[in-house]
C-alpha positions as CSV (number, residue, x, y, z in Angstrom):
1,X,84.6,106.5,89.1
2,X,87.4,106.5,91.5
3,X,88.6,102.9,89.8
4,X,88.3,104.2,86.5
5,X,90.6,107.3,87.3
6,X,93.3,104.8,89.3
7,X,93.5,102.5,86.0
8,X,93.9,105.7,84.0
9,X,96.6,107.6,86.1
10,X,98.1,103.8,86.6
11,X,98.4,103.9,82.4
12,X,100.5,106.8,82.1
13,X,103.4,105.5,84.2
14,X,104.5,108.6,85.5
15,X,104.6,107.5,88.9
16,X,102.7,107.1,92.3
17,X,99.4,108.9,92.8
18,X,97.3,109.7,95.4
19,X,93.7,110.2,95.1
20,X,92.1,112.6,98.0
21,X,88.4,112.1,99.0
22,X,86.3,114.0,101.5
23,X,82.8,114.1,101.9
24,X,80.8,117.8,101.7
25,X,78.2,116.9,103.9
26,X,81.1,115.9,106.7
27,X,82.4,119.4,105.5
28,X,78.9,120.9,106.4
29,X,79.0,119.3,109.4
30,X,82.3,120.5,110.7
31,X,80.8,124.2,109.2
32,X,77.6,123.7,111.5
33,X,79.7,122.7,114.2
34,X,81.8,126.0,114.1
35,X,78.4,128.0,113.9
36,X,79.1,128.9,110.2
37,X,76.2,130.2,108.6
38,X,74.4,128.5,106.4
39,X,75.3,131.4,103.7
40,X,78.6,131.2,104.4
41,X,79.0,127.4,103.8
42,X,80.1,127.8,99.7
43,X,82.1,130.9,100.8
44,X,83.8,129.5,103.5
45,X,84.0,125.8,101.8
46,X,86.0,127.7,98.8
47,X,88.4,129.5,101.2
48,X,89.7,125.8,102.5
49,X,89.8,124.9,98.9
50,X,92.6,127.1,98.9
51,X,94.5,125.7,101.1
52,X,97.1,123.4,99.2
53,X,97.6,126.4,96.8
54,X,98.0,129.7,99.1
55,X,98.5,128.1,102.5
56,X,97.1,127.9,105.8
57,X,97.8,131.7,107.0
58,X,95.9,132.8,103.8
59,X,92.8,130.5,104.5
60,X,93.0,131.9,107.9
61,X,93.1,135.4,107.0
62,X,90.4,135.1,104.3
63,X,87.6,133.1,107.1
64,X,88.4,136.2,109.1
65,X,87.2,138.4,106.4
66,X,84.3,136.4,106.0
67,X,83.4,136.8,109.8
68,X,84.3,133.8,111.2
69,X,85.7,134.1,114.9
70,X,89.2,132.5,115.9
71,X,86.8,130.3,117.7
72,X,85.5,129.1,114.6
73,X,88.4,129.3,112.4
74,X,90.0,127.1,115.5
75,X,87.2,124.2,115.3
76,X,86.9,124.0,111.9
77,X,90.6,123.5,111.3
78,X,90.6,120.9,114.4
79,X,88.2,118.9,112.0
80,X,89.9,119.6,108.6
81,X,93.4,118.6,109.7
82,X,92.2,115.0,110.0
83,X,93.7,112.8,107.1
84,X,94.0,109.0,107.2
85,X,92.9,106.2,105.1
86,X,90.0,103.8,107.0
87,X,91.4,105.1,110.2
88,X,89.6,108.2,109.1
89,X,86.3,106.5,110.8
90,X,88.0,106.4,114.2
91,X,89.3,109.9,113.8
92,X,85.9,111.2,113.3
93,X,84.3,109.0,116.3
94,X,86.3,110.7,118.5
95,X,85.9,114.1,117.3
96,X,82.7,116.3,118.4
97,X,80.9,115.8,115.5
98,X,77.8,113.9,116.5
99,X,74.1,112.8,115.2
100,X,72.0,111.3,112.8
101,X,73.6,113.4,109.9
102,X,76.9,112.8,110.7
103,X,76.3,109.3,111.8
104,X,74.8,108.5,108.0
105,X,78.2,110.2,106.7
106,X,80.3,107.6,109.0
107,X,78.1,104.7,107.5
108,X,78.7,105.9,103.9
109,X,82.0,106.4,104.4
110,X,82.6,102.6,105.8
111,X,80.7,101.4,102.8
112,X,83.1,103.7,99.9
113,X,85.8,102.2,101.9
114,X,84.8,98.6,101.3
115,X,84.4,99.6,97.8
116,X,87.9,100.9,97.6
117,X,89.4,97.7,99.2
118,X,87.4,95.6,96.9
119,X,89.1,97.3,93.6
120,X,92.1,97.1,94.8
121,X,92.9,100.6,95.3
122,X,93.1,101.1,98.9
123,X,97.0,101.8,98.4
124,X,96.1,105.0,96.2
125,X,93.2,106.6,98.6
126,X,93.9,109.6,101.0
127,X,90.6,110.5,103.0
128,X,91.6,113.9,103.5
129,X,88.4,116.1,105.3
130,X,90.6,119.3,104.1
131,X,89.5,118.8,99.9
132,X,86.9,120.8,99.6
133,X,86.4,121.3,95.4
134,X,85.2,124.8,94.4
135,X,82.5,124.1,92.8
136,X,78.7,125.0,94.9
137,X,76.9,121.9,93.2
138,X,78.7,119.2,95.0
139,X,76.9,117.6,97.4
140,X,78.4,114.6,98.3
141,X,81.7,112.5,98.0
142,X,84.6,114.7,96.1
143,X,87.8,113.5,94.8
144,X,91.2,115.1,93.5
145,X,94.5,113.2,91.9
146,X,97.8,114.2,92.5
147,X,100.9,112.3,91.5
148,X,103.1,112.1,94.3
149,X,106.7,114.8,94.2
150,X,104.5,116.4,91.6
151,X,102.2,118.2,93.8
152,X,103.4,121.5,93.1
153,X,101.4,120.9,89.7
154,X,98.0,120.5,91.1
155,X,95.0,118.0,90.9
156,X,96.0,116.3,87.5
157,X,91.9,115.0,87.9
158,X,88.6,116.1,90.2
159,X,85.1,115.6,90.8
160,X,82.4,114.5,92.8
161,X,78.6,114.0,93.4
162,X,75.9,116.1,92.5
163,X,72.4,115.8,93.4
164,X,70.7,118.8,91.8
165,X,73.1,120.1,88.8
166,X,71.0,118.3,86.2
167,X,68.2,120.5,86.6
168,X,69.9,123.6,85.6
169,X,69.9,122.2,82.0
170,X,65.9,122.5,81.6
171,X,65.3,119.1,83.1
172,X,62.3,118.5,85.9
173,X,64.1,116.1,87.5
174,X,66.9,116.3,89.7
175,X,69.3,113.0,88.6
176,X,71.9,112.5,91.0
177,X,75.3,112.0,89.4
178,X,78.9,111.7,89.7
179,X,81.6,113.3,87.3
């Protein structure tokens, strides 16, 4: 998916892009790490989904509402900061995130990163643990395109995996996807 948009947003010729990926199971983790609740993961995920849009004060100000601490608000923003492209990986190591969850998400995240290099669009990735996506169903990798001196306009494309969305639409089985 993330080649497929690159060859697409490489078509139009309107200029360099940038295509940020997180993970929102690393989000989770940085979330359990601050002591979120587990109710208040989509809430708070869709607060730092705001934050390219209304700013950091404003994300600030709305986790507060929610109840987080300035503790929290401190660590999760210590984690969400982080941007980088395969340095990313180091950047987490030495972060307090730690365990078998979060170790998984590091071994994923080398594996999408060989995956990039090998289509030839390292160049155009930003791992960026501050995209967040809106939406409740993702579970997984997410990823939002911007075209460079136009980010005043927004993501011009967005998505990511889901594990369970297909069984809203009166299927038995949960198919894991991407869109």
């Amino acid at each position: 998916i993330l080649k497929i948009m690159a060859e697409i947003l490489a078509s139009y010729k309107i200029g360099q892009f940038v295509i940020k990926i997180n993970s929102r199971k690393l989000l989770i983790e940085i979330l359990k790490l601050a002591n979120v609740a587990e109710e208040n993961y989509f809430p708070i995920c869709a607060s730092i989904d705001k934050l390219d849009s209304k700013g950091k004060e404003y994300v600030v100000d709305e986790m507060k509402n929610k109840g987080l601490t300035d503790k929290q608000v401190d660590i999760i923003f210590k984690h969400i900061d982080m941007k980088g492209q395969l340095d990313i990986i180091d950047q987490l190591k030495n972060s307090d995130l730690q365990g078998e969850s979060f170790n998984k998400i590091l071994k994923n995240l080398n594996l999408l990163f060989s995956y990039i290099r090998l289509y030839g669009i390292y160049d155009n990735i930003i791992f960026d643990c501050s995209l967040a996506r809106g939406a409740a169903y993702y579970t997984d990798i997410i990823f939002e395109a911007e075209y460079v001196g136009l980010e005043s306009y927004g993501s011009v494309a967005g998505g990511g995996r889901y594990d369970n969305l297909t069984s809203l639409f009166k299927s038995s089985m949960d198919i894991p996807a991407v869109g």
